[in-house]
N, C-alpha and C positions, 0 to 999 in steps of 0.2 A: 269433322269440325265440332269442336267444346262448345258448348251454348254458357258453362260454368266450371268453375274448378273444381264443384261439389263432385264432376264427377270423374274426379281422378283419386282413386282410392289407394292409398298406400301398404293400407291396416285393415283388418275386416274380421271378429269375432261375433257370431250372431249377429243382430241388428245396432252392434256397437262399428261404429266407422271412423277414421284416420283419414279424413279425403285432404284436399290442396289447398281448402280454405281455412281449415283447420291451420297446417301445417306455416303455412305461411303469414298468418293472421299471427302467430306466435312470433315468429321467426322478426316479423315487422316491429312488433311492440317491444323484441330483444332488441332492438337495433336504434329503434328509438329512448329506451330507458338508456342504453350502454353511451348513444352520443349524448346526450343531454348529461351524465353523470361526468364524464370525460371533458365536456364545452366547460360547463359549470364548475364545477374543481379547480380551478384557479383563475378565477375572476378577477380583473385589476379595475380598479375606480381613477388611476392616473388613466396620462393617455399614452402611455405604451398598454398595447392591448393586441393580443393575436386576430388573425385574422378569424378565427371564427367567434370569436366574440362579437366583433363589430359585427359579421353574418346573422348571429344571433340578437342581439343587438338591434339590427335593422328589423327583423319576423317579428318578434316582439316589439316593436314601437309601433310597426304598422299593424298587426291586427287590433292593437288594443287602442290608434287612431279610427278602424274601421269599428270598435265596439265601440268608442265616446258617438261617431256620426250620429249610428244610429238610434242614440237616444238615451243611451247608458252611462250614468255621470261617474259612475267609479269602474273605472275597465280592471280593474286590478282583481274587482271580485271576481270577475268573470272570464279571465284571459286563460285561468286554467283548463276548463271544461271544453270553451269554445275555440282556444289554439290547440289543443289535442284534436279535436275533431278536426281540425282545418288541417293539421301535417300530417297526423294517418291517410286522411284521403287523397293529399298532396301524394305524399311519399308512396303509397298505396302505386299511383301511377308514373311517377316516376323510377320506380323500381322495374317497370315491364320493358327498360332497357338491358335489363340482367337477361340473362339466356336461358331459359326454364321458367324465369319465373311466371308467374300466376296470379293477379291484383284479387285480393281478396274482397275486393269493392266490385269485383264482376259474378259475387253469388248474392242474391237475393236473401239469404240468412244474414249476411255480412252489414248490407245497406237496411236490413230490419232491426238489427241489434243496436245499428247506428242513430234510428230513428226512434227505438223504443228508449233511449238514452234522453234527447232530446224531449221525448213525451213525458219523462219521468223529473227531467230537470227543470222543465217549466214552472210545475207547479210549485216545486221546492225551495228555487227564487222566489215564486211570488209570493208564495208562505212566508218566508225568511222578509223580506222585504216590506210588504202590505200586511201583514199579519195573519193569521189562518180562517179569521172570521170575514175578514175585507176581502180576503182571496175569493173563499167560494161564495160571496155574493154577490161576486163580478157574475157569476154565472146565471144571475135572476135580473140581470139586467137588459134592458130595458123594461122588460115586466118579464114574471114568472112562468110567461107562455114560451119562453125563450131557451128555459134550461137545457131540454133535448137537444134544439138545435148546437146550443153552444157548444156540449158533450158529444154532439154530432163532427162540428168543427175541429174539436180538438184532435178527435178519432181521423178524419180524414186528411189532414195536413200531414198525420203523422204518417199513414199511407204514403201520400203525396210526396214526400222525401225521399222512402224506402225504394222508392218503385220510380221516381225519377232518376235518380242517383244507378241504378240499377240498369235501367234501360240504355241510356247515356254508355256506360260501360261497356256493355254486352255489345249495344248497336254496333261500336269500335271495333272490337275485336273480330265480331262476324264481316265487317267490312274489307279487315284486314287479312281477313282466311280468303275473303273470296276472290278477291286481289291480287292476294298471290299466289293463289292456282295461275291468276292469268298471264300476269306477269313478275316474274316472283325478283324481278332486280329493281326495277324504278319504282312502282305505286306503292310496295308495302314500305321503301323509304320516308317519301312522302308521307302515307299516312301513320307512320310509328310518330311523325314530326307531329303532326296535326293531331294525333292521340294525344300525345303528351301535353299540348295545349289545351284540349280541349275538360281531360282530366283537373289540372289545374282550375280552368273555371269553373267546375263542377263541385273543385272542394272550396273555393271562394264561394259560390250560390250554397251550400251547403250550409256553411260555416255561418253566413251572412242571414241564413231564413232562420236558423237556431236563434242566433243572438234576435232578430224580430221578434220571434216567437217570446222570449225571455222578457224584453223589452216590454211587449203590448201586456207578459200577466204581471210584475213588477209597477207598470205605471201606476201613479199613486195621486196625479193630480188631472185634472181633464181642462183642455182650456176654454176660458171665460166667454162666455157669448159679447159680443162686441155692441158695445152700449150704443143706444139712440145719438143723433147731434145735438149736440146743446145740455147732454144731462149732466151730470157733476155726480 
């Protein structure tokens, strides 16, 4: 039983490797660049419109409804970053109905790359956004005794992704190995179903903690303490 796809090696000169996460992390992002170029390439603004446009269409109206919820008044800036994240990880497990294939979201380099992405996008909104002097003195806030912790913060949520995201994955598949040792017709049915779903939520909470995280360094106004009765 794979605990990861890291270790399935295709390729191996000295301590140079070609393992399944590689191979497939590629293979994913070909497949994503190539439908998006093919959807997009003939776009109609009437309403005759193919059906994956409307498909398309629909992804994009909803994540960039779920990035306004959460606090983000122009989803447009951000729909790029944060709807990649959400269909690699999507698609990532939707794929594990192909027959060999291998989610490159069940090696722990994969969902760190994912998360060091997010750690590096944070602060480059909130630069972009608050300005580079307002950004880093979020991090002297509430007083100056705070800075570690908050550097502290940053560091471990970003952990926190890699290694949820991670875990979630692996847990699946190792359920699924052990399953169908036992019964290898009904339960791994079953649980390829419940895989599949469960991945899904996993790139919506994904998706959904990035866009927070983006949100909480971008904020730019804090609200007003709520005046006495009677004041004017």
């Amino acid at each position: 039983m794979r605990l990861s796809p890291d270790e399935i090696i295709f390729w191996q000169s000295g301590f140079v490797k070609l393992n399944a996460t590689i191979v497939f992390t590629w293979v994913l992002m070909a497949v994503l660049v190539m439908a998006s170029i093919l959807i997009t390439r003939r776009l109609s603004r009437d309403m005759t419109r193919s059906r994956w446009q409307n498909l398309l269409e629909i992804i994009v109206t909803g994540i960039q409804d779920q990035i306004r919820e959460v606090g983000l008044k122009h989803p447009r800036t951000y729909i790029g970053f944060i709807g990649t994240l959400f269909l690699f990880v999507a698609m990532s497990t939707l794929s594990t109905i192909i027959p060999g294939f291998e989610p490159p979201t069940g090696s722990l380099s994969t969902t760190a790359a994912l998360a060091l992405s997010v750690f590096v996008a944070v602060p480059i909104y909130g630069m972009t956004e608050r300005g580079v002097g307002a950004y880093l003195r979020s991090y002297l806030e509430p007083t100056v005794i705070m800075l570690p912790f908050n550097i502290i913060s940053d560091l471990s949520r970003t952990l926190a992704l890699a290694v949820r995201l991670f875990g979630n994955m692996m847990s699946g598949t190792m359920i699924l190995a052990i399953l169908l040792t036992i019964s290898p017709f009904v339960f791994p049915v079953l649980m390829s179903a419940l895989g599949l779903l469960t991945g899904m939520v996993q790139a919506y909470i994904f998706s959904i903690l990035a866009t927070v995280y983006i949100a909480s360094a971008t904020l730019t106004q804090k609200p007003s303490p709520a005046r006495p009765a009677g004041e004017t």
